[in-house]
KOLBAPA-66274 format. One record per residue (C-alpha): residue in one letter; x, y, z. Coordinates in Angstrom, 1 decimal. Each point is the difference from the previous one (the first is absolute). Layout:
<sites>
- A,X,Y,Z
...
</sites>
This chain:
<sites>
- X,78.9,20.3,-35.5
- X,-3.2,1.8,-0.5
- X,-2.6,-1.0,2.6
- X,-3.2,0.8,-1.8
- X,0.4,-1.2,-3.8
- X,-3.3,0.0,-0.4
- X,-1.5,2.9,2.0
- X,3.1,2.4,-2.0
- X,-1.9,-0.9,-2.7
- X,-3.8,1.1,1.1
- X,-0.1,3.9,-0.5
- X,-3.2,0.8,-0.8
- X,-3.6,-2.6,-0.4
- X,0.8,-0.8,-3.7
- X,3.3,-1.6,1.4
- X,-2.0,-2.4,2.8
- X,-2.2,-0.9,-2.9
- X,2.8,-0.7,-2.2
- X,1.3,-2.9,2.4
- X,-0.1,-3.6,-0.6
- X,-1.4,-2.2,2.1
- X,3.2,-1.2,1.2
- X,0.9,3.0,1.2
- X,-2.6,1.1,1.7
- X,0.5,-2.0,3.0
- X,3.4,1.2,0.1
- X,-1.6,3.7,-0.4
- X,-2.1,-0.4,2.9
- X,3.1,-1.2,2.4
- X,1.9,2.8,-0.7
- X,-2.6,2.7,0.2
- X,-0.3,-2.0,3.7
- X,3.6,0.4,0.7
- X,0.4,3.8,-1.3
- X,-3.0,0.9,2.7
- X,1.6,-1.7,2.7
- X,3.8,1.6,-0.5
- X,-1.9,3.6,-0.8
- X,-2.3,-0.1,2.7
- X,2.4,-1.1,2.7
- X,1.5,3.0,-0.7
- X,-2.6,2.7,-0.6
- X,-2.6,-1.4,2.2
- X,-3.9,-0.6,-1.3
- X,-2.7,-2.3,-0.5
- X,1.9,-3.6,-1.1
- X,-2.4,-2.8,1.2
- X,-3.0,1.6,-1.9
- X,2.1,0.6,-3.0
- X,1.4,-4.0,-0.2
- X,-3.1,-0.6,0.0
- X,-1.1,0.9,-3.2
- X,2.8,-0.2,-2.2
- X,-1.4,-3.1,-2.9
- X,-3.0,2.1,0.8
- X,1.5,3.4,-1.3
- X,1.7,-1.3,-2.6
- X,-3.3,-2.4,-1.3
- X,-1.9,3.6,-0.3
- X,2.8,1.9,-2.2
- X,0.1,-3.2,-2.2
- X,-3.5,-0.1,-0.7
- X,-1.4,4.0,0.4
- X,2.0,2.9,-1.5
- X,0.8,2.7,2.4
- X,-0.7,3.1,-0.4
- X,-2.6,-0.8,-2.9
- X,-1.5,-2.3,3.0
- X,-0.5,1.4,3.2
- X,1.6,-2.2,3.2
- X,-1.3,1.5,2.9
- X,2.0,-1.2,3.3
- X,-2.7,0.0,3.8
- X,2.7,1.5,2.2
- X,2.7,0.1,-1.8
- X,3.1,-1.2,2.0
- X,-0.4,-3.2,-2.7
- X,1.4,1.6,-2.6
- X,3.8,-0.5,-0.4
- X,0.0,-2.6,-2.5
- X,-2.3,2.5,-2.1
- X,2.4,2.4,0.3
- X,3.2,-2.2,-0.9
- X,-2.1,-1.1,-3.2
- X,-0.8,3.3,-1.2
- X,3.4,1.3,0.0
- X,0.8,1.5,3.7
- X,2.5,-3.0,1.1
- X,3.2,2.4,-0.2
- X,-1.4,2.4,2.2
- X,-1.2,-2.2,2.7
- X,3.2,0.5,2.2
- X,-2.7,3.1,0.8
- X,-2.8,-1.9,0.8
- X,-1.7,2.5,2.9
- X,2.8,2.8,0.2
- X,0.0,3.2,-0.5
- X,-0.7,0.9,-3.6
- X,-0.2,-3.5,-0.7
- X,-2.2,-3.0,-1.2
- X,-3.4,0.0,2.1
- X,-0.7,-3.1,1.6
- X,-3.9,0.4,-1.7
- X,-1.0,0.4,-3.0
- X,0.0,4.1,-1.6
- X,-1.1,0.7,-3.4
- X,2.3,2.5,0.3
- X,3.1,-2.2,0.2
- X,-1.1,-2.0,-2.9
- X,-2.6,-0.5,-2.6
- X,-0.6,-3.3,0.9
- X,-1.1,0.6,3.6
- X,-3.5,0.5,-0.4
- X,-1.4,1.4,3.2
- X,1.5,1.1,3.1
- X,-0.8,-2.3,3.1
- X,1.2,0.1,3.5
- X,-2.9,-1.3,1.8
- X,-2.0,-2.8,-0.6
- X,-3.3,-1.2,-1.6
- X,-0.1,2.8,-2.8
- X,1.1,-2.1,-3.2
- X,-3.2,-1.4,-0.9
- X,-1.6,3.9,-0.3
- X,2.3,1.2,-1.7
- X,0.6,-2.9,-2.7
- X,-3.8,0.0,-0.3
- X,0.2,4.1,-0.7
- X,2.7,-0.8,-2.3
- X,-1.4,-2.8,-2.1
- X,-3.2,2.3,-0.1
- X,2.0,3.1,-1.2
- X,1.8,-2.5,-2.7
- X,-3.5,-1.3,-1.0
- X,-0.9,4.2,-0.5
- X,2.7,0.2,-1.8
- X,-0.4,-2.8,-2.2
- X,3.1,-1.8,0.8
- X,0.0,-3.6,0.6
- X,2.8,-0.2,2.5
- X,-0.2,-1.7,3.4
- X,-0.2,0.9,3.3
- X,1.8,-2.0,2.7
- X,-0.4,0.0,3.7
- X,2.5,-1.7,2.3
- X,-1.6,0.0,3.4
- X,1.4,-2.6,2.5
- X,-2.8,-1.7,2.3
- X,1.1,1.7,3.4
- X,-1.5,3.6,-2.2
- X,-3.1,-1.8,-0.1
- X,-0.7,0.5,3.5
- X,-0.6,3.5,-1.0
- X,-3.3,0.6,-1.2
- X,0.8,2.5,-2.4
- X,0.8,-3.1,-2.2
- X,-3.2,-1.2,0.2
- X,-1.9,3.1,-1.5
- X,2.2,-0.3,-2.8
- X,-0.7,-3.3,-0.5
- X,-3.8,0.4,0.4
- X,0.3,2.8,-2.5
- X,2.6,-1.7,-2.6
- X,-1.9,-3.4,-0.2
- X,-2.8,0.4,-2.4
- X,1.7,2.4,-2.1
- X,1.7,-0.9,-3.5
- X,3.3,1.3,0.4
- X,3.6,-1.3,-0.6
- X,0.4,-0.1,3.6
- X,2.2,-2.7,1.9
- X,0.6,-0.8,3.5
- X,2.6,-2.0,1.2
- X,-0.1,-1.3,3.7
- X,3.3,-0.7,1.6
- X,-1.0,-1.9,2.4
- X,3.0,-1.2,2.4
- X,-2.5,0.0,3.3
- X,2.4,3.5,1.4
- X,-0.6,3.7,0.1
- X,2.5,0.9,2.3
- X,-0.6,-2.1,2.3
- X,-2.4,-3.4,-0.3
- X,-3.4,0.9,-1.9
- X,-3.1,-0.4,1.9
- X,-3.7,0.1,-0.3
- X,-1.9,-2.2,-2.0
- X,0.9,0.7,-3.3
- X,3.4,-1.2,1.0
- X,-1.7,-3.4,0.8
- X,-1.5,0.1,-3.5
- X,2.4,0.0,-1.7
- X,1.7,-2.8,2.1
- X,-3.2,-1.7,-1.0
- X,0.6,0.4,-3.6
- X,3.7,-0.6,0.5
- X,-0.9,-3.6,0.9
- X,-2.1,-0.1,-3.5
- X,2.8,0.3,-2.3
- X,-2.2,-2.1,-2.7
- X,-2.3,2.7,-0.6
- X,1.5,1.1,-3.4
- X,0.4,-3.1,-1.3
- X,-3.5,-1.5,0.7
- X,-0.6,3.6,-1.5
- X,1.8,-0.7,-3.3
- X,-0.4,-3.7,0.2
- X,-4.1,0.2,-0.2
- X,-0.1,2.8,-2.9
- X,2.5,-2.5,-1.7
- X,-2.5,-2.6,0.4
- X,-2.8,2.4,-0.9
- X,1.7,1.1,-3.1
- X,0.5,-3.9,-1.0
- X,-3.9,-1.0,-0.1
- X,-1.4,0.4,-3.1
- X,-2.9,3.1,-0.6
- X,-0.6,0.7,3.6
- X,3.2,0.0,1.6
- X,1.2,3.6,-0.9
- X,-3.9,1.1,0.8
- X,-0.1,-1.1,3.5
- X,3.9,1.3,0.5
- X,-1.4,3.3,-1.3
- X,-3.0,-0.3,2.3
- X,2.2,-1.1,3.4
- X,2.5,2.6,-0.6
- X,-2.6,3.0,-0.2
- X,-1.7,-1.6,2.8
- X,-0.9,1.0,3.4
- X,-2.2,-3.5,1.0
- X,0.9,-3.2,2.0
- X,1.1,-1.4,-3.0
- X,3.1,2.3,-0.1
- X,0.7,-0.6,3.5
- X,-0.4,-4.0,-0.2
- X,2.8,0.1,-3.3
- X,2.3,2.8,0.5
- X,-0.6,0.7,4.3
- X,-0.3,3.5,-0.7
- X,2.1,2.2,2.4
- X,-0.8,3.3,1.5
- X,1.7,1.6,-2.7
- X,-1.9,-1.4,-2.4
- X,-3.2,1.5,1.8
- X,1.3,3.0,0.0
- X,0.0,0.2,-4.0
- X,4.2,-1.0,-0.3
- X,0.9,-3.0,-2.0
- X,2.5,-2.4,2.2
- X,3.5,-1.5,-0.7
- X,1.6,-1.9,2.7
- X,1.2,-0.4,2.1
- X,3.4,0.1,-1.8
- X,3.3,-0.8,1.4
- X,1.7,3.4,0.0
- X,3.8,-1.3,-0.9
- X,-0.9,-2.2,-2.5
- X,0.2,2.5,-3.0
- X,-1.1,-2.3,-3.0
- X,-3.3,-0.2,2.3
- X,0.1,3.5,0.9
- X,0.2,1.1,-3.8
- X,-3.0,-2.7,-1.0
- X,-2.8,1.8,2.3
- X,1.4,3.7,-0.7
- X,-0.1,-0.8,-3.4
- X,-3.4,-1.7,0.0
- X,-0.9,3.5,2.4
- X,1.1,2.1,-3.0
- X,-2.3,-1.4,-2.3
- X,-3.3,-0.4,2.0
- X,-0.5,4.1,-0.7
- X,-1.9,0.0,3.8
- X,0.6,0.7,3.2
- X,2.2,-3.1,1.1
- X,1.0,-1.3,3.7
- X,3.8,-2.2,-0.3
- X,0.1,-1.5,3.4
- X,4.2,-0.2,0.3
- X,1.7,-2.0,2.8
- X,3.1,1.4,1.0
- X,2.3,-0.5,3.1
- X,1.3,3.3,1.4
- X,4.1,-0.2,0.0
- X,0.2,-2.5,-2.2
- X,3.8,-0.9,-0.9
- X,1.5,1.4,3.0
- X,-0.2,-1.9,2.9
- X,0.3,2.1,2.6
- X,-2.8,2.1,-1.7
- X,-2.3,-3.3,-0.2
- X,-0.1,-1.3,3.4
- X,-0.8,3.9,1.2
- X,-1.5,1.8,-2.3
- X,-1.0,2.8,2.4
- X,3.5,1.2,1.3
- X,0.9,0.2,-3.8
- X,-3.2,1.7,-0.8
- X,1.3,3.1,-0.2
- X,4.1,-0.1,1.4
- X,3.2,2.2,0.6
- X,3.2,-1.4,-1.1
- X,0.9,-3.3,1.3
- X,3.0,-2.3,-1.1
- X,-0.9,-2.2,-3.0
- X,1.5,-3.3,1.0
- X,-1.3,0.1,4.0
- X,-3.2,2.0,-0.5
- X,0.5,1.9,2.8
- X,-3.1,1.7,-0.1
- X,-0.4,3.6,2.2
- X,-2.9,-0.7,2.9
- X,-2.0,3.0,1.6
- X,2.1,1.6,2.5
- X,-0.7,-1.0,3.7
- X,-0.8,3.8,0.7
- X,-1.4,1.0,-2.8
- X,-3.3,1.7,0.6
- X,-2.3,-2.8,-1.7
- X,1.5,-2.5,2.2
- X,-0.4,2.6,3.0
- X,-3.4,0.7,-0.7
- X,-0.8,-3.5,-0.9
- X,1.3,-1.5,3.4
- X,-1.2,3.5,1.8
- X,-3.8,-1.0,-1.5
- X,0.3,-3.8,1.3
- X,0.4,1.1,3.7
- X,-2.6,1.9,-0.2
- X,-2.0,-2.1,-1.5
- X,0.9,-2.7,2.9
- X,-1.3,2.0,2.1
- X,-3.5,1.2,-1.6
- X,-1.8,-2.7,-2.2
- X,-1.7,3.2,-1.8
- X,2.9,0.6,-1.8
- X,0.0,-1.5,-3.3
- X,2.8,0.6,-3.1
- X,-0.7,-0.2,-3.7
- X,2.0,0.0,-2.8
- X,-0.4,-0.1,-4.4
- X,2.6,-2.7,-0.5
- X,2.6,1.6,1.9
- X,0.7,-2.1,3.6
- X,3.8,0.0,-0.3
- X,0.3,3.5,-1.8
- X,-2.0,1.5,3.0
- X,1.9,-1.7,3.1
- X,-3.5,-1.9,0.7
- X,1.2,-3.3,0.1
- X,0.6,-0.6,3.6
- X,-4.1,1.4,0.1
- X,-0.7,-2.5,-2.4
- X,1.8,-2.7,2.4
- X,-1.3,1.0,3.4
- X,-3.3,1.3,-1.4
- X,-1.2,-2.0,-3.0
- X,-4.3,0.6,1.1
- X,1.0,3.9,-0.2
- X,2.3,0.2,-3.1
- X,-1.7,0.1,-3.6
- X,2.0,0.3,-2.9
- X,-3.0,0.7,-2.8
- X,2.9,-0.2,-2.8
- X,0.5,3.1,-2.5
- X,-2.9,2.1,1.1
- X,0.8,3.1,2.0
- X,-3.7,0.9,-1.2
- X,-1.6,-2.8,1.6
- X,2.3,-0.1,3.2
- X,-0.7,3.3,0.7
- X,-3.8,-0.3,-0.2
- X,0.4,-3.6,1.8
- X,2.1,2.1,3.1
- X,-2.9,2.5,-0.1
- X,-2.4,-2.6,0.4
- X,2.1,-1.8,3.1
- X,-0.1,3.2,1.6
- X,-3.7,0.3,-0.6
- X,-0.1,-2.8,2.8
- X,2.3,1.2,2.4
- X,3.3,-1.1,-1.0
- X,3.0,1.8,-1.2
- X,1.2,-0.7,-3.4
- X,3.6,0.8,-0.8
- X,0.9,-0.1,-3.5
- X,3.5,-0.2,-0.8
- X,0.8,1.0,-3.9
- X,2.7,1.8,-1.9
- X,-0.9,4.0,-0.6
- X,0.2,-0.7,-3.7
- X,-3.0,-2.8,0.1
- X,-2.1,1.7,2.2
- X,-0.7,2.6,-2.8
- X,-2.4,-2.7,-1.0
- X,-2.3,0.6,2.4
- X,-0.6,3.1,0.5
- X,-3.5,0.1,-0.3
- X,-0.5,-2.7,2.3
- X,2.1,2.0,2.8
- X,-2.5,2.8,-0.9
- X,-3.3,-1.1,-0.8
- X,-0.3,-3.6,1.9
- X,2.4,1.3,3.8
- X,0.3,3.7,-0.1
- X,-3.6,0.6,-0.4
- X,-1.4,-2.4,2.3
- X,2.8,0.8,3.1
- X,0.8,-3.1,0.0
- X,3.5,-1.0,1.6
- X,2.3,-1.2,-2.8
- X,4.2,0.3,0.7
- X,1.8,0.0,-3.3
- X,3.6,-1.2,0.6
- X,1.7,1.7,-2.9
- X,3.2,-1.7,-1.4
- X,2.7,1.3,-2.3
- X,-1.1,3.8,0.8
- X,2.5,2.5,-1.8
- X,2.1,-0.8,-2.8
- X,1.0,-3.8,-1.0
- X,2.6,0.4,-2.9
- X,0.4,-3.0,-1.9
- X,-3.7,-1.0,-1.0
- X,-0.6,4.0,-1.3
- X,-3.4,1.8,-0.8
- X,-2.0,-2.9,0.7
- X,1.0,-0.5,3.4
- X,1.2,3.4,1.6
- X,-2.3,0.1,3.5
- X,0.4,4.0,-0.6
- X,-3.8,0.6,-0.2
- X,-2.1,-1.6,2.6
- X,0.6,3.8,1.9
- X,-2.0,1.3,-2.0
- X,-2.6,-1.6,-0.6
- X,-0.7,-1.4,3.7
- X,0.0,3.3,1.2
- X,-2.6,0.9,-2.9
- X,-2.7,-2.1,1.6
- X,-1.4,1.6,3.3
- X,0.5,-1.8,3.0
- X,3.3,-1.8,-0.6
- X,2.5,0.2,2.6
- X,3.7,-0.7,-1.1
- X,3.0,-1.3,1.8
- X,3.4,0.1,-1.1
- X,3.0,-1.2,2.3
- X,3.6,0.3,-0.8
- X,1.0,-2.8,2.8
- X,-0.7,-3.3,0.9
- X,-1.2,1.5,3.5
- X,-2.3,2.4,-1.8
- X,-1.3,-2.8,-2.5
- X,-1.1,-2.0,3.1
- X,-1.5,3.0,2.0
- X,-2.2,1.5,-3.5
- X,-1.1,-3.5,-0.8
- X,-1.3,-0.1,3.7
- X,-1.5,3.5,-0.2
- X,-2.0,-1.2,-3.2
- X,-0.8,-3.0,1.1
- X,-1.3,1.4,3.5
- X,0.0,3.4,0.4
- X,-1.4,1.5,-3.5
- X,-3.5,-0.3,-1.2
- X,-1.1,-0.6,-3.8
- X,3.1,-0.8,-2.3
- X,3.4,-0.2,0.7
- X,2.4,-0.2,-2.1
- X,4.0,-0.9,1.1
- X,2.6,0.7,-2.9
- X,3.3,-1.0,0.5
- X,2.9,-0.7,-2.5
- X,2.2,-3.3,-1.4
- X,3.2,-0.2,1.8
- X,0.6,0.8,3.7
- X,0.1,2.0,2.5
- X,3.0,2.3,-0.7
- X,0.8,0.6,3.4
- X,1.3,3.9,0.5
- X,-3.1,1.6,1.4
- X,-1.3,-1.6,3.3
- X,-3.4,0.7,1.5
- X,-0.5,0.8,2.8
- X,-3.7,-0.8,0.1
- X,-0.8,-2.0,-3.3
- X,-3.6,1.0,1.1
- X,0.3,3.5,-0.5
- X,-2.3,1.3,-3.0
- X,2.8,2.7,-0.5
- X,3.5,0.4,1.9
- X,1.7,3.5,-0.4
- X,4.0,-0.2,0.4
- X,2.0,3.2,0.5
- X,-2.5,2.4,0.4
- X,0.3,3.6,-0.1
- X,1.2,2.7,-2.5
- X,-2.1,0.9,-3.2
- X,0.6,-2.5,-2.4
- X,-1.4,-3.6,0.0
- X,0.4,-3.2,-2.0
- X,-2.4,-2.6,-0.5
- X,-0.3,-3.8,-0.9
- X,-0.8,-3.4,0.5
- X,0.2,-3.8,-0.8
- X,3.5,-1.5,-1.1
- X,1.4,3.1,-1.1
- X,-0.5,2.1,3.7
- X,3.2,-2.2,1.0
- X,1.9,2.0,-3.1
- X,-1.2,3.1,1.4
- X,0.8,-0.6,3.4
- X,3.6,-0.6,-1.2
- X,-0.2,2.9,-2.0
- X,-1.1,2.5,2.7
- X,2.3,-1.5,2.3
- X,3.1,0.5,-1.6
- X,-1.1,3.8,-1.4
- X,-1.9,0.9,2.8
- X,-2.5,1.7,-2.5
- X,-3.2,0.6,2.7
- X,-2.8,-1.6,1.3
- X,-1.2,-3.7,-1.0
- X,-3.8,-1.0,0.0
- X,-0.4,-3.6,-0.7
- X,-3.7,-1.2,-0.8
- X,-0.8,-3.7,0.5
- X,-4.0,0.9,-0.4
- X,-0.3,1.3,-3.1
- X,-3.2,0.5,-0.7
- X,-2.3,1.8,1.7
- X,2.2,2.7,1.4
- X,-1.1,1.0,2.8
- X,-0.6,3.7,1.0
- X,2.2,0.5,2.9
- X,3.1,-1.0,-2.4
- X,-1.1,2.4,-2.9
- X,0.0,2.7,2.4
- X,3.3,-0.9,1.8
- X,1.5,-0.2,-4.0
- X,-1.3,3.0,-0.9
- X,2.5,2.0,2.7
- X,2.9,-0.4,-2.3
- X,0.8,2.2,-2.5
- X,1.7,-2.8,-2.7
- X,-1.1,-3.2,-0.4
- X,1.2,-3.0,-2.0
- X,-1.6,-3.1,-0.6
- X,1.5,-2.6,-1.3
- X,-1.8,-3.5,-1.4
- X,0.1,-2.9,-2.1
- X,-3.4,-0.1,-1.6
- X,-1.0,1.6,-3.5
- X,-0.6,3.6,0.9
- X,-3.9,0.3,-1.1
- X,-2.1,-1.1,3.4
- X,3.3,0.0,1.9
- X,-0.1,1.1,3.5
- X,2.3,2.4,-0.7
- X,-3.0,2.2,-2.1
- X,-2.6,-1.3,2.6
- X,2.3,2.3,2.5
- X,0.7,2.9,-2.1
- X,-4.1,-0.2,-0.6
- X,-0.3,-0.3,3.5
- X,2.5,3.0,1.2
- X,-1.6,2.2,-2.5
- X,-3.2,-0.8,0.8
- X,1.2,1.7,3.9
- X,1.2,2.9,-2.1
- X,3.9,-1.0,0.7
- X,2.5,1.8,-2.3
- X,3.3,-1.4,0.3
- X,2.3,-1.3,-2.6
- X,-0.9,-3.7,-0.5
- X,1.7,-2.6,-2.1
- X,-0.8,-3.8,-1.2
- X,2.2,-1.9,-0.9
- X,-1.4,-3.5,-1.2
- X,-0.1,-2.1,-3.3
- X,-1.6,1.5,-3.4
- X,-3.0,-1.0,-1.2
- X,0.4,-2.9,-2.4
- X,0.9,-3.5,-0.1
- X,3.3,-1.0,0.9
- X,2.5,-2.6,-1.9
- X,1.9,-3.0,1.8
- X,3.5,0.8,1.8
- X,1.0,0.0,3.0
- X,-1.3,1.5,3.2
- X,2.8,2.0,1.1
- X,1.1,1.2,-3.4
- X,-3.7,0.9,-0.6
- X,-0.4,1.7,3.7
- X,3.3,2.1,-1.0
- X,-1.0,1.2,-3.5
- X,-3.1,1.2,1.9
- X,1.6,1.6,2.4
- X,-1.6,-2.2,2.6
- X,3.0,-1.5,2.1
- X,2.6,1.5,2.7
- X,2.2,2.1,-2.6
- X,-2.8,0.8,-2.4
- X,-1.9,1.5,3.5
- X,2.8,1.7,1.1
- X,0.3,1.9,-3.2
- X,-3.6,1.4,0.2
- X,0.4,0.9,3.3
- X,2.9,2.1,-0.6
- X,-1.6,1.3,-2.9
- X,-2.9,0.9,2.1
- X,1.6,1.3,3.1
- X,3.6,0.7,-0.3
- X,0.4,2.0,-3.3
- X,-3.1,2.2,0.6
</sites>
């Protein structure tokens, strides 16, 4: 028996469009049931994705993709999209190697219109793009899908206060199920709770221009006069909405899984030929139980077991949870210690700080802009800000890390999540970069442990022994347990000193090279946990081997591996020197290990270089 009649059918947008009404329902059910089996097993974002299924399919009904644009905030929302516009039999490699990306890429299909990974973009870019389709004389649409936990950025706000008074063909659609990743807070979250318990505000809409259209010679004036309006009058008839203010014309809110509605206001969208503000209401893991009652664990999952759930928790040892509960007793200990985070308290390992600690914990929502500029102004007053984020998303902020707590000395520790390679979320997401461009901004020091033991002693250091900021970067996963330390406060540790030649590393990957060196006894080891500054007793002390080899899993430009080389040369050293790290680019989803090998970046692939380098010379 075939289990998706319907959704075998649906190959392409023309095919959604060519369903009846009867099977739509059907349609919607089985696109449900295909994410769930395919997810279980590939791992991904499911709740989001339930989430907006009558929503998807409402927009490929009413706009025509690629002619219109659909631009997705994020990104990880966009599996329905891609079963609708043909990618369904390939989605046994949803995030594997060579595989479908869990985000949109122009490059995997014409119908992805932008690339997005982080969140609070889509309202510039389908402003840009219904600008550039104005230019160009075209009268297609532009369509943003932003959920309203990306409205806590306020990179969505400048687009909005730019977008709002122009003409274009631009639409934005709120998916507004009251989550980011976690719960959405801040007050525009209670707004739109407070609009959420207005649902009559389109129909006293449309029911007083009815009424205004029925009286005879001065009904349609007036309704021409309130609708152009910016006066009391306006706000007495229609209780004009912020969106409104901001130049936007409103629909909603509209029950996102009720497709006849959801087809009504995109349609009436499409025609207005203005910027336009669909207020949808959708619940996040809608269909799937499990997903519905906690729509965080199956934010983004691993594989889990259909019929029990069976979802994959943090590790008890991993080093969020490590740091997380290392940072509480500390913080039990010191009311100066405070923790931030930009919608991320579970990701980070800062919920037993949020549960101990709730004066001193802030979560400011998707804004690693704003809580980096909010820690620099704690630590104006004296107390010490820790910000716990993913390497990818602090990015964001560089220029606050610069300009608003390098500059001014001020004592800011950046917890840094997800450092090195992720795998299955790809280019978007790869925390190979934030090397580079901390050490570019002068008076940054860097930590990086490779143990629990060493995560706990750094994150003390920053927090109490290291002036300006400090930044702690540490990988997902855990402790791998080969190399021990024997003190985890050590800046640098060499192991087997002596002879001429000399390999060098640190973070996750130092345990692969302890292993490596170990069982080839290749020379001496030097493993850095400060990386940045390095000081001028260790250059010195490196500098008295002949061959070096460094070995590192950042992007080689502003690696530490070319601040050394600078740094030897620089003492006029002239040995034979080697680094071995990842090319500079973006990297595709897979996973870890197999990436790690094909960069020559675990046990074997080290061992092989080292041979190269000192046993066939």
């Amino acid at each position: 028996m075939n289990r998706y009649p319907i959704l075998d059918r649906v190959n392409s947008p023309q095919d959604v469009k060519n369903l009846n009404r009867r099977d739509l329902k059907e349609f919607c059910s089985e696109v449900r049931e295909f994410l769930v089996e395919h997810v279980s097993k590939t791992g991904g974002h499911l709740a989001s994705n339930l989430g907006v299924v009558e929503l998807t399919t409402a927009l490929h009904r009413v706009f025509d993709t690629p002619w219109d644009s659909i631009i997705w905030d994020v990104g990880h929302q966009c599996y329905t999209h891609k079963i609708i516009t043909g990618r369904k039999d390939r989605f046994d490699t949803l995030r594997q190697p060579e595989g479908l990306s869990g985000f949109p890429k122009p490059d995997e299909s014409p119908h992805d219109a932008f690339v997005a990974g982080h969140s609070s973009t889509s309202i510039s870019a389908a402003y840009a793009i219904s600008r550039a389709n104005q230019m160009s004389q075209s009268n297609s649409h532009a369509i943003a899908v932003i959920g309203d936990g990306a409205f806590t950025g306020g990179m969505a706000y400048e687009a909005l206060n730019n977008a709002g008074r122009s003409r274009s063909n631009l639409i934005i659609v709120l998916n507004h199920n009251a989550m980011s990743i976690g719960r959405n807070v801040g007050a525009f979250a209670r707004y739109l709770s407070a609009i959420r318990l207005q649902p009559g505000y389109l129909r006293l809409k449309d029911h007083t221009e009815t009424v205004l259209d029925h009286i005879p010679l001065v009904g349609k004036p007036v309704k021409r006069v309130v609708q152009g309006s910016k006066t009391a009058l306006k706000n007495v008839l229609y209780h004009s909405t912020f969106f409104e203010e901001m130049g936007f014309t409103y629909i909603g809110p509209v029950d996102g899984h009720d497709l006849k509605a959801l087809e009504k206001a995109f349609t009436q969208a499409k025609l207005l030929q203005r910027p336009v503000f669909v207020h949808v209401e959708t619940t996040k893991g809608k269909g799937y139980e499990f997903a519905e009652k906690n729509p965080l664990v199956y934010h983004g999952i691993s594989k889990f077991d259909v019929e029990t759930g069976n979802p994959d928790l943090p590790e008890e040892d991993s080093f969020s949870v490590v740091f997380g509960n290392y940072l509480t007793r500390l913080a039990d200990c010191d009311d100066k210690i405070c923790a931030i985070t930009a919608a991320m308290k579970q990701g980070t390992g800062l919920t037993p700080f949020c549960s101990k600690h709730r004066n001193r914990f802030f979560d400011v929502g998707i804004a690693e802009q704003h809580a980096v500029t909010f820690a620099a102004g704690l630590a104006s007053k004296g107390y010490v800000p820790v910000f716990a984020v993913y390497a990818t998303f602090l990015q964001r902020a560089y220029d606050q890390i610069l300009h608003d707590a390098a500059i001014e000395r001020l004592h800011v520790v950046l917890a840094i999540d997800r450092a090195g390679l992720v795998g299955d979320d790809g280019e978007t997401h790869q925390g190979v970069y934030d090397v580079s461009y901390l050490t570019s901004i002068p008076g940054v020091t860097v930590y990086s442990p490779s143990t629990n033991e060493e995560l706990e002693a750094q994150l003390y250091k920053a927090v109490y022994e290291t002036k300006g900021v400090a930044a702690v970067r540490y990988p997902r996963g855990c402790d791998k347990k080969v190399y021990r330390a024997e003190d985890p406060k050590a800046d640098y540790v060499f192991l087997a000193e002596g002879g001429q030649n000399l390999a060098v590393s640190y973070g996750r990957i130092f345990h692969d090279l302890y292993a490596a060196n170990e069982e080839g006894r290749f020379g001496a080891l030097l493993k850095l946990n400060k990386l940045n500054p390095l000081p001028d007793e260790l250059i010195e002390k490196i500098a008295s081997y002949e061959s070096i080899v460094f070995f590192e899993e950042v992007e080689q430009n502003g690696s530490i591996g070319e601040h050394l080389l600078l740094l030897l040369s620089q003492i006029g050293w002239k040995g034979r020197y080697r680094a071995v790290s990842l090319p500079n680019g973006f990297f595709k989803q897979g996973k870890v290990p197999q990436m790690l090998r094909e960069y020559r970046l675990d046990k074997d692939g080290m061992m092989e270089i080292l041979r190269e380098e000192w046993e066939n010379r």
